[in-house]
BARO-348316 format. One line per 8 residues: number of its first residue (from 1); their letters; for each residue x, y, z of N, C-alpha, C, O. Coordinates in pm, whole numbers. Atoms other than C-alpha are relative to their C-alpha. Layout:
<sites>
NUM = A = X,Y,Z,X,Y,Z,X,Y,Z,X,Y,Z  ...
</sites>
This chain:
<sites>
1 = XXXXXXXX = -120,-69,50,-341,104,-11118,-20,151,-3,67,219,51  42,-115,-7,-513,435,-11174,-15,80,140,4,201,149  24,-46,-112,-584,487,-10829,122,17,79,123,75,187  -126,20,-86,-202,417,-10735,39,161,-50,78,254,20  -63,-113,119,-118,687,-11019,-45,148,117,23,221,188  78,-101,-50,-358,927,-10876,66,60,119,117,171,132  -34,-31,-119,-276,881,-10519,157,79,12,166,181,81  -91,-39,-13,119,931,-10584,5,140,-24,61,224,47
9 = XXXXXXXX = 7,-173,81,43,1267,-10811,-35,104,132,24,210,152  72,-63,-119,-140,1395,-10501,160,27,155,196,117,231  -84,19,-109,144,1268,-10267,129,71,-32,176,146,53  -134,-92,49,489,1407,-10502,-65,171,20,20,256,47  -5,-131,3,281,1759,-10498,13,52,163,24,172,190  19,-26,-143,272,1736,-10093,141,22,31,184,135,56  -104,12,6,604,1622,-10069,120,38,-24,214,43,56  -96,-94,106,816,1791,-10346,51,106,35,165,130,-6
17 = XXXXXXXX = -30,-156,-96,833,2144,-10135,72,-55,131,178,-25,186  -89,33,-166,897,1969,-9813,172,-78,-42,264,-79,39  -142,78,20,1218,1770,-9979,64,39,-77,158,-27,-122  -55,-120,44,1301,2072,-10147,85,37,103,204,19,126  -9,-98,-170,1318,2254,-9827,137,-87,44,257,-63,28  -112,125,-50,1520,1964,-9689,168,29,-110,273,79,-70  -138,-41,47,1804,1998,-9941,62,153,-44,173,189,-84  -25,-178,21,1804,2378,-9986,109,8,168,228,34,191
25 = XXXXXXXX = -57,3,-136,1865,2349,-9605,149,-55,31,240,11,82  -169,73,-26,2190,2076,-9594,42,113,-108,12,215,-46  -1,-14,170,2261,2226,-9938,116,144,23,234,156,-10  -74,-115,2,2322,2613,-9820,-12,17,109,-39,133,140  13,-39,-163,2311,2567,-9436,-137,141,23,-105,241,86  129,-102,-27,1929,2800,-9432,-67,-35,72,-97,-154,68  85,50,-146,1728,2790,-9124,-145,-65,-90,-152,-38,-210  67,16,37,1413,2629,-9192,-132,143,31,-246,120,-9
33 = XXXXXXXX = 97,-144,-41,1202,3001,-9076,16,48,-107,-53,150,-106  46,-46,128,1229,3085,-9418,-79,-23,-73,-141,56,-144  62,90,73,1075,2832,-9555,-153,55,67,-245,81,-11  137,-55,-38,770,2954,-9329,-33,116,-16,-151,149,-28  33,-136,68,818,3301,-9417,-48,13,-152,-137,93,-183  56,-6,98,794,3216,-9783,-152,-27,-43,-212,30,-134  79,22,-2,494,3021,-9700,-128,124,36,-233,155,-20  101,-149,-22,340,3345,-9511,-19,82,-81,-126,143,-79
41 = XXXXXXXX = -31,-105,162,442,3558,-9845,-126,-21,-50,-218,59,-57  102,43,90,221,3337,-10030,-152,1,29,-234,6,-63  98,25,-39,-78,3306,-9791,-55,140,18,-172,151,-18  2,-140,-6,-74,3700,-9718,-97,39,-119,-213,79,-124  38,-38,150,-93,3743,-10098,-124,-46,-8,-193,56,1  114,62,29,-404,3542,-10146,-74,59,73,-193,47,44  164,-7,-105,-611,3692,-9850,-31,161,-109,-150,181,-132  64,-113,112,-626,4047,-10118,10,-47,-151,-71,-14,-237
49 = XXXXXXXX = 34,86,170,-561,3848,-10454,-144,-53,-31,-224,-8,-112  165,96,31,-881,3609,-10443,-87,147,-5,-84,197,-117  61,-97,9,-1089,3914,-10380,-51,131,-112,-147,182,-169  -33,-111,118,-941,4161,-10586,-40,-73,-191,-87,-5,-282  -10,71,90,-946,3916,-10874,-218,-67,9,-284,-107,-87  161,70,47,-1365,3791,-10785,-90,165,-10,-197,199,-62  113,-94,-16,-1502,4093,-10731,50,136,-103,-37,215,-141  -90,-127,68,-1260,4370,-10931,38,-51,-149,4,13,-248
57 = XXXXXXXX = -51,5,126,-1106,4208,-11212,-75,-80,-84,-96,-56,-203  87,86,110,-1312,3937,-11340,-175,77,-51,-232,60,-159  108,-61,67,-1640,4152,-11349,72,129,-91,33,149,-206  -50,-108,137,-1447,4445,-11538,65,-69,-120,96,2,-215  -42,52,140,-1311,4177,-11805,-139,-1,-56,-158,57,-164  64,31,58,-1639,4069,-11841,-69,-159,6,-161,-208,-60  -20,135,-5,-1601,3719,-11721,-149,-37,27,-170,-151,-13  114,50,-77,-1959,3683,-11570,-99,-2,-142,-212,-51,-139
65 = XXXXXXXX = 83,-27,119,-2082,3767,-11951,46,-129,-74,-3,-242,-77  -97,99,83,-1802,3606,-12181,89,-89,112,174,-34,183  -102,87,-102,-1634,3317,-11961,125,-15,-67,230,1,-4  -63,19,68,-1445,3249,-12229,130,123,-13,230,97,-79  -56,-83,57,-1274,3592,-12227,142,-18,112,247,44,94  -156,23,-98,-995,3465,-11912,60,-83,-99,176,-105,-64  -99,123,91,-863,3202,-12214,36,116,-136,88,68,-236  -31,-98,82,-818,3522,-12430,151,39,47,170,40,168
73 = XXXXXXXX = -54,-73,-44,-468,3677,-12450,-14,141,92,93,168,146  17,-150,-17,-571,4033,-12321,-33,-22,169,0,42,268  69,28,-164,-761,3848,-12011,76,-106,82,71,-132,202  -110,117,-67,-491,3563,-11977,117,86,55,189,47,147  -123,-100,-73,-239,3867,-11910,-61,77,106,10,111,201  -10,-110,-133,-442,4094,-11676,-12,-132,104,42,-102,211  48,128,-104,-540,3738,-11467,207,-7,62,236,-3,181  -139,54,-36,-100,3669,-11468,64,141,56,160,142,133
81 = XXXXXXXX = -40,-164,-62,-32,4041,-11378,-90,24,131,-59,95,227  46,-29,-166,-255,4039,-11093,22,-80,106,3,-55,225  -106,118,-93,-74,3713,-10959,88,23,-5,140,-14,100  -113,-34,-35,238,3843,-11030,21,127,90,122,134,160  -57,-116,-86,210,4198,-10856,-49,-51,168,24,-34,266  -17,12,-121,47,4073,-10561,81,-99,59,117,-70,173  -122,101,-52,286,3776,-10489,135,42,-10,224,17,71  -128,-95,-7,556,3968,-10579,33,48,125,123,23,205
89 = XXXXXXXX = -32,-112,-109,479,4241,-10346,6,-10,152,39,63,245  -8,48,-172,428,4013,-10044,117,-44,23,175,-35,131  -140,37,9,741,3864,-10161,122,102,56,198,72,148  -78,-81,-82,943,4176,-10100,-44,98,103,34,177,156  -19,-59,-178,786,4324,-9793,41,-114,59,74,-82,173  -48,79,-80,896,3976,-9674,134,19,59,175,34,174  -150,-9,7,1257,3996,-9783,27,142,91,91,139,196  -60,-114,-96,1278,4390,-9659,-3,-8,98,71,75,151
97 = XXXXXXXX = 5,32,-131,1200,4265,-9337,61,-68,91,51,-73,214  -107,113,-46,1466,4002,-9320,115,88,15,127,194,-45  -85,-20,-83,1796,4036,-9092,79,34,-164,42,5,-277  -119,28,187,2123,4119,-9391,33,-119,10,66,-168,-98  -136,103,10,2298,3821,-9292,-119,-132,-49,-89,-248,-76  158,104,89,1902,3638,-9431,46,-8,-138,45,-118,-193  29,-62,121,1970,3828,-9771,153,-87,-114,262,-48,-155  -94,29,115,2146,3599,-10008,-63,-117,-102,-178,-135,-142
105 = XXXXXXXX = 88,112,133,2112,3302,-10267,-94,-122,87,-215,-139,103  98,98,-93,2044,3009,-10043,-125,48,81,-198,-50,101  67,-39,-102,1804,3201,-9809,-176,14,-122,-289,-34,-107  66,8,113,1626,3298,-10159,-46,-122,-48,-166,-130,-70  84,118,33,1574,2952,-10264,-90,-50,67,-185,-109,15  93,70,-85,1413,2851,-9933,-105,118,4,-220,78,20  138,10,11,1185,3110,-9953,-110,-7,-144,-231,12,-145  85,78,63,1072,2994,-10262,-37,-111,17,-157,-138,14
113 = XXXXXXXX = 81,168,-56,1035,2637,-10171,-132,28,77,-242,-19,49  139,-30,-79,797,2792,-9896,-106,64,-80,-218,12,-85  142,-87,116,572,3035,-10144,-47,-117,-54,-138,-182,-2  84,100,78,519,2777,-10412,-40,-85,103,-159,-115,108  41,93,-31,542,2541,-10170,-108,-52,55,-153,-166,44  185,-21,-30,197,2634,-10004,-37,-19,-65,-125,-102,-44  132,29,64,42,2629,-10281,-21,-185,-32,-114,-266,-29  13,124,24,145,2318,-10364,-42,-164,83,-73,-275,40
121 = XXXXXXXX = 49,104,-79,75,2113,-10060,-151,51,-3,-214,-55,4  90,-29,18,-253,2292,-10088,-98,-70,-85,-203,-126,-51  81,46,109,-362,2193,-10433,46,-213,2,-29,-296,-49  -31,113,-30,-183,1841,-10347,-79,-48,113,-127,-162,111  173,43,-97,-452,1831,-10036,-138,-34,-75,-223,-120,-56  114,-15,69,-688,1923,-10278,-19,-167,-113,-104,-253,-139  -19,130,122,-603,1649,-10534,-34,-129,90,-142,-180,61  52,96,-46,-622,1367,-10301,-111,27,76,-160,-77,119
129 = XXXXXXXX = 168,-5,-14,-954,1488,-10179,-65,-51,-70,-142,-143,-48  91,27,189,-1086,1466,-10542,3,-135,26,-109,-178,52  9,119,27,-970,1098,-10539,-62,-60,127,-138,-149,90  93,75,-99,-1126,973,-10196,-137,27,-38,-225,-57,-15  146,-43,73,-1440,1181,-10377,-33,-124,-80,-120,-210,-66  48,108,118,-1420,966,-10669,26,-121,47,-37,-184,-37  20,103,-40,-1354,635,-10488,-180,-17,90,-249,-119,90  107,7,-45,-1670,729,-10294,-123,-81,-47,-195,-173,-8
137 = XXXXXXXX = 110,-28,48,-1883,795,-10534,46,-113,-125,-39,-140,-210  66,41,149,-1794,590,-10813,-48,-178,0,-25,-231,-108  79,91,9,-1978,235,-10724,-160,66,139,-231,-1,214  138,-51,-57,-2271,479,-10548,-89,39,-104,-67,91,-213  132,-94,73,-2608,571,-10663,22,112,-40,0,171,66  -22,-143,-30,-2532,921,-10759,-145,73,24,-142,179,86  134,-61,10,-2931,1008,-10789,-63,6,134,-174,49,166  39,12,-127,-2917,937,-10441,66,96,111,33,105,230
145 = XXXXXXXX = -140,-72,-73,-2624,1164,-10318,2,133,-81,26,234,-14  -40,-85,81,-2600,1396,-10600,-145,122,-17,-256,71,-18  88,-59,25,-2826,1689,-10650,-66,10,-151,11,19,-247  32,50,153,-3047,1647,-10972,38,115,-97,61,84,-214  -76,-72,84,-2926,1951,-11121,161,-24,-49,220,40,-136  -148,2,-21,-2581,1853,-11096,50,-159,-18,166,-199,-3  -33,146,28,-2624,1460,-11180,50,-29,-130,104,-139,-138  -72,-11,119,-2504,1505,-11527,102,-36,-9,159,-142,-35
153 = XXXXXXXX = -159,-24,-40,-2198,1685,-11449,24,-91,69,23,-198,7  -46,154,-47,-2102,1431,-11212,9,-70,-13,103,-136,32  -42,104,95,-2162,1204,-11411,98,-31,-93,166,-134,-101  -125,-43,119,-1936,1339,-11709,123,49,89,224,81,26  -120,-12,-70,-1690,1406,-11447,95,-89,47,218,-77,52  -13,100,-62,-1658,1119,-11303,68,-116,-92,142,-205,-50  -28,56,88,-1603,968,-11616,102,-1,-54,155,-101,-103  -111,-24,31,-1320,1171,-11698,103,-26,53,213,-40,-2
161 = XXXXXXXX = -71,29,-41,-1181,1101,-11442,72,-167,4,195,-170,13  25,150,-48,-1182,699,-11393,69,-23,-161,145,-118,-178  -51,71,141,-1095,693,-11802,136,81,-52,196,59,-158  -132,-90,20,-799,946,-11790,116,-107,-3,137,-189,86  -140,60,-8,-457,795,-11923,78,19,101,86,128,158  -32,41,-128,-268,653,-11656,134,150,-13,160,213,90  -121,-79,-5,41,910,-11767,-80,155,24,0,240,64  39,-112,-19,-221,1231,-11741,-47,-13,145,-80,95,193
169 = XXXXXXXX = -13,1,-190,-262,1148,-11353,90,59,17,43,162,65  -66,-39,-53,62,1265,-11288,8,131,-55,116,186,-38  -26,-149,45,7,1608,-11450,24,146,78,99,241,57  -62,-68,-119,-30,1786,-11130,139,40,46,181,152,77  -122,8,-97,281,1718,-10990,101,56,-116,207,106,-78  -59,-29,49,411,1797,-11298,9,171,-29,110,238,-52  -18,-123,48,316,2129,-11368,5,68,195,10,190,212  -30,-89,-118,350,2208,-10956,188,-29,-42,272,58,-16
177 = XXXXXXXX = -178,46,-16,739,2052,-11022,65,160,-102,171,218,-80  -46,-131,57,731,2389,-11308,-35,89,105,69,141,143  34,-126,-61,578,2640,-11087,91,37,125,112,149,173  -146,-23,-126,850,2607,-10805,86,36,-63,158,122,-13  -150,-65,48,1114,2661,-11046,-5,136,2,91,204,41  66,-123,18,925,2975,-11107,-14,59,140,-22,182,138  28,-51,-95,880,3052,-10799,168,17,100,201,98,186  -170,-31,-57,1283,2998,-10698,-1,85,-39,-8,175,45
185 = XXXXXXXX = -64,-66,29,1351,3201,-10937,-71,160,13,4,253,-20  4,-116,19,1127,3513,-10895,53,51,191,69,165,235  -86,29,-147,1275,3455,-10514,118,59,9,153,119,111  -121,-47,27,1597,3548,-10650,19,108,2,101,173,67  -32,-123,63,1523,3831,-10834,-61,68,100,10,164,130  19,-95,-100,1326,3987,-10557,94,-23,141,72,35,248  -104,-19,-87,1600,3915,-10347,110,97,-29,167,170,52  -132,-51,84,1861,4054,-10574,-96,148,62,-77,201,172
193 = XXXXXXXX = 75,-130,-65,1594,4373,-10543,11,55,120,10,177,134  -12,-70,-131,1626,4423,-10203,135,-26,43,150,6,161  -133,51,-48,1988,4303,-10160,65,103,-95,166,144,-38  -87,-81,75,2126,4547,-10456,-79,111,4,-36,194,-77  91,-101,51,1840,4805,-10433,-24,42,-87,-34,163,-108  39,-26,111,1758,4765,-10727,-133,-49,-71,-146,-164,-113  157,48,-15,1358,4776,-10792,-5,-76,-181,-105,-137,-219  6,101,162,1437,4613,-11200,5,-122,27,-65,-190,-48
201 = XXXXXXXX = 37,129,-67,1472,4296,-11014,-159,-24,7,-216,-94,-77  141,-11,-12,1119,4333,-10909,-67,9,-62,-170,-54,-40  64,14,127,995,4408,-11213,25,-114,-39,-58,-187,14  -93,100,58,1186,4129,-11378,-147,-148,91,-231,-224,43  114,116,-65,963,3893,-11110,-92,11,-17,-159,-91,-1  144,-48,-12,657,4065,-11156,-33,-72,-174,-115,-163,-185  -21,24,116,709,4018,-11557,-9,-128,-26,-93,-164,-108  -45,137,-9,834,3654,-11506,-125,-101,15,-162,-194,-56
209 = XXXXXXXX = 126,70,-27,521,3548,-11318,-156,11,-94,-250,-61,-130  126,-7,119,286,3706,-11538,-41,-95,-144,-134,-155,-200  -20,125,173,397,3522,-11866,-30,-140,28,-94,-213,-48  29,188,-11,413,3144,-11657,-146,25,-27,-201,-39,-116  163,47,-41,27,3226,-11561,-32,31,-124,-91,-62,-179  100,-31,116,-90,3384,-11870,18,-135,-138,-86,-182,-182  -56,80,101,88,3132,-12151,-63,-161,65,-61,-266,0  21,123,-65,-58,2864,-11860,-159,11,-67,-183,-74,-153
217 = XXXXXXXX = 117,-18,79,-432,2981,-11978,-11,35,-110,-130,32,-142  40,-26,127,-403,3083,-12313,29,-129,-70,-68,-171,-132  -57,126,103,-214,2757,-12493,-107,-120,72,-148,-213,3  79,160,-34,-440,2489,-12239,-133,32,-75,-212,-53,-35  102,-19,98,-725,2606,-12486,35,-8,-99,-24,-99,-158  -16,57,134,-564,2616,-12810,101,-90,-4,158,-78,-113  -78,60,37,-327,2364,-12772,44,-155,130,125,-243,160  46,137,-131,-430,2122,-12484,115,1,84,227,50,74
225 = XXXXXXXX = -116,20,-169,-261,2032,-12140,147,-44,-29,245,6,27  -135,56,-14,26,1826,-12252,98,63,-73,217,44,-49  -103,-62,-9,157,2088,-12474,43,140,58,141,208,29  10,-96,-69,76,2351,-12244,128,-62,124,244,-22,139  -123,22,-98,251,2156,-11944,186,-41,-30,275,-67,51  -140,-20,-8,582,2147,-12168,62,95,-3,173,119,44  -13,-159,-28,553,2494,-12229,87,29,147,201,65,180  -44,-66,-200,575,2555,-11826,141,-48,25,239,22,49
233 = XXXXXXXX = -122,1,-21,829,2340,-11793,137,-13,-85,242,-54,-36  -100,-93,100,1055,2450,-12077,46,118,90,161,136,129  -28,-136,-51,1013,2785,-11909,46,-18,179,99,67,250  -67,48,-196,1094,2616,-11506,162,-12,-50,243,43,25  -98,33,33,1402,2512,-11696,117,97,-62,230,78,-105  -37,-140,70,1488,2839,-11812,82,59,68,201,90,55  -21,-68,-113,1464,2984,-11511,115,-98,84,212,-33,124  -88,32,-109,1668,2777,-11301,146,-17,-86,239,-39,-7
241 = XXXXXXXX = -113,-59,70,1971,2825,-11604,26,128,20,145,161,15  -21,-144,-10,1900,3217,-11542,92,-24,192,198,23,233  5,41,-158,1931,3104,-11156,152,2,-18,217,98,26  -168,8,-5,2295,3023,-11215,86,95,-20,190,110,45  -62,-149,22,2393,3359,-11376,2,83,128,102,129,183  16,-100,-47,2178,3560,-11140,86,-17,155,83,89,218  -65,45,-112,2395,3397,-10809,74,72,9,96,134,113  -146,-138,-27,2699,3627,-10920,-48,107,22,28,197,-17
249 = XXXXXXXX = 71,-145,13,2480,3918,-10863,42,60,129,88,172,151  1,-54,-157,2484,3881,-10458,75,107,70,187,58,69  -116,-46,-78,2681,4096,-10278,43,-89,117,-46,-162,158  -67,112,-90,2886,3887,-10022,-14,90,148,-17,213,158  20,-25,-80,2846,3908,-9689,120,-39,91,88,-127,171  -124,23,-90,3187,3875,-9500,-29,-67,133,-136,-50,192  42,62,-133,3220,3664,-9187,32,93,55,93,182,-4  -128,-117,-116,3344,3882,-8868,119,-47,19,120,-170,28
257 = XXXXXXXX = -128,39,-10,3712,3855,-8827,-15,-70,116,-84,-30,210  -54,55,-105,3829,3600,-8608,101,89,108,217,127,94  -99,11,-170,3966,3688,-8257,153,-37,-15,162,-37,-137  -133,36,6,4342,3593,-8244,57,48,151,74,167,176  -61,-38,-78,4486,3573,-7916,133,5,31,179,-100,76  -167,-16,-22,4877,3708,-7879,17,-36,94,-55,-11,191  -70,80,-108,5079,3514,-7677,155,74,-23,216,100,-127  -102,-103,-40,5366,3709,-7535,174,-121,-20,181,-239,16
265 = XXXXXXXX = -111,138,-6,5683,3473,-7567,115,103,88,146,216,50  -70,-81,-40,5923,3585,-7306,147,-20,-58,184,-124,-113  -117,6,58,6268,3675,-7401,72,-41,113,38,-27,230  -96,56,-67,6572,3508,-7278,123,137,17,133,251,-29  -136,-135,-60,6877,3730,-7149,107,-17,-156,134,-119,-221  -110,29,145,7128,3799,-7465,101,-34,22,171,-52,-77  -109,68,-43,7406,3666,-7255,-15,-87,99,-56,-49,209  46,159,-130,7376,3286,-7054,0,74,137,61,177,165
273 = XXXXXXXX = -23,-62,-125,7316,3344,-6710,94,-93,63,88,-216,58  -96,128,-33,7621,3215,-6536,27,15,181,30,117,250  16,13,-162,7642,3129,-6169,118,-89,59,124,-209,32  -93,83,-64,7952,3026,-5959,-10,-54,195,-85,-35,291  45,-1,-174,7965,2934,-5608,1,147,92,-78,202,169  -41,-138,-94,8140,3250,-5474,-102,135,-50,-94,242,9  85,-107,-10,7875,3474,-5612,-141,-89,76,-232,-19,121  135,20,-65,7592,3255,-5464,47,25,138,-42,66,212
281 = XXXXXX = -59,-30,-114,7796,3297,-5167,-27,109,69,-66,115,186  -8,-143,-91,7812,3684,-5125,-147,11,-45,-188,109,18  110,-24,0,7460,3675,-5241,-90,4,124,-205,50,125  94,34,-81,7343,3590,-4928,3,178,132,-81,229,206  -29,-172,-26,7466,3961,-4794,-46,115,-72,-6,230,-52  24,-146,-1,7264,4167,-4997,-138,-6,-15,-204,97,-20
</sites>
């Protein structure tokens, strides 16, 4: 039963983006090349995020001293501020780069489906890895496979896993099902940003993302996963109520006028034409 649990959690986080995508698409007629642009947004972001964040931010918190100090407010906000500015900012060199007739609500949702949605088939790869791991390994020797420093942990891991309530399997999927909402919606607002030129949008996303990530590490320490993951999605639920406001924001994009071709209607004579014999007669004389 556990292993069904597992497998699905793994499979809704793969899934969930792609059948997103799918009804964003019927939904607001949006090409699916957004959906891969959002995805590029997101993958962009990460090749200077990871970096910036192992080598820049976590040794100036301190992290390599106090580990403990990323589950701190002070270190749970610079960690959600350095995921929100750089995903942001890949976010709108994306959008400024898009055609006008790209730049509206629907086009915005799909490329959120694509951002989060990387990550989420990602960490949904990742997840059913873990479980072919732990089917592996858990009627193996581990003293035989496992390195002896590390036979412990594996052990106590292994454990956690295999004895985890069948309803905390699906936690994944649950807190990727918040982070898309989050991710529509800072979609929006950096759309709205480059569609009204107005860079408070952008803030507004930058702001937005910071709070999911930081409130995501500070409460799963004092207040454990399950009421951390209602937190998130309280706040997915938020957002996609703001989502409904921020739609009237767009500016509209007019079709081109239709063509209309005039058709000439010819006129008739304003008096019958009348014809007797004796004029078809002398007609033939002139």
């Amino acid at each position: 039963m556990l292993e069904a649990v597992y497998f699905l959690n793994g499979l809704v986080m793969v899934a969930l983006p792609l059948a997103l995508g799918v009804w964003i698409a019927r939904r607001w007629s949006v090409e699916w090349g957004i959906f891969g642009l959002g995805a590029l947004a997101f993958a962009a972001s990460q090749v200077l995020h990871i970096p910036f964040n192992q080598f820049l931010l976590l040794p100036w918190l301190g992290a390599d001293r106090e580990p403990g100090i990323v589950l701190q407010i002070g270190g749970a906000l610079a960690l959600g501020l350095s995921a929100g500015i750089f995903e942001e900012l890949a976010r709108y060199i994306i959008i400024r780069r898009m055609k006008d007739h790209r730049r509206g609500f629907g086009p915005a949702l799909m490329l959120g489906a694509g951002h989060g949605g990387l990550e989420a088939i990602i960490l949904g790869g990742a997840a059913l890895y873990a479980l072919i791991q732990a089917l592996t390994l858990r009627d193996a020797d581990l003293a035989q496979v496992v390195a002896p420093e590390r036979l412990e942990l594996t052990r106590a891991q292994l454990a956690a896993f295999w004895n985890a309530p069948v309803y905390a399997a699906m936690l994944g999927a649950l807190e990727r099902c918040s982070a898309l909402m989050l991710h529509l919606l800072d979609s929006v607002l950096v759309m709205l940003a480059v569609a009204r030129r107005q860079l408070r949008y952008l803030v507004l996303a930058i702001l937005a993302h910071t709070l999911f990530n930081a409130i995501a590490l500070v409460t799963v320490e004092r207040y454990g996963v399950y009421v951390t993951e209602a937190l998130l999605l309280a706040m997915g639920l938020a957002g996609v109520l703001a989502m409904r406001r921020l739609r009237r924001l767009f500016p509209e994009h007019p079709e081109p006028p239709k063509v209309r071709l005039a058709v000439k209607k010819a006129r008739l004579p304003a008096e019958p034409f009348e014809s007797d014999s004796q004029k078809l007669d002398d007609s033939r004389f002139v």
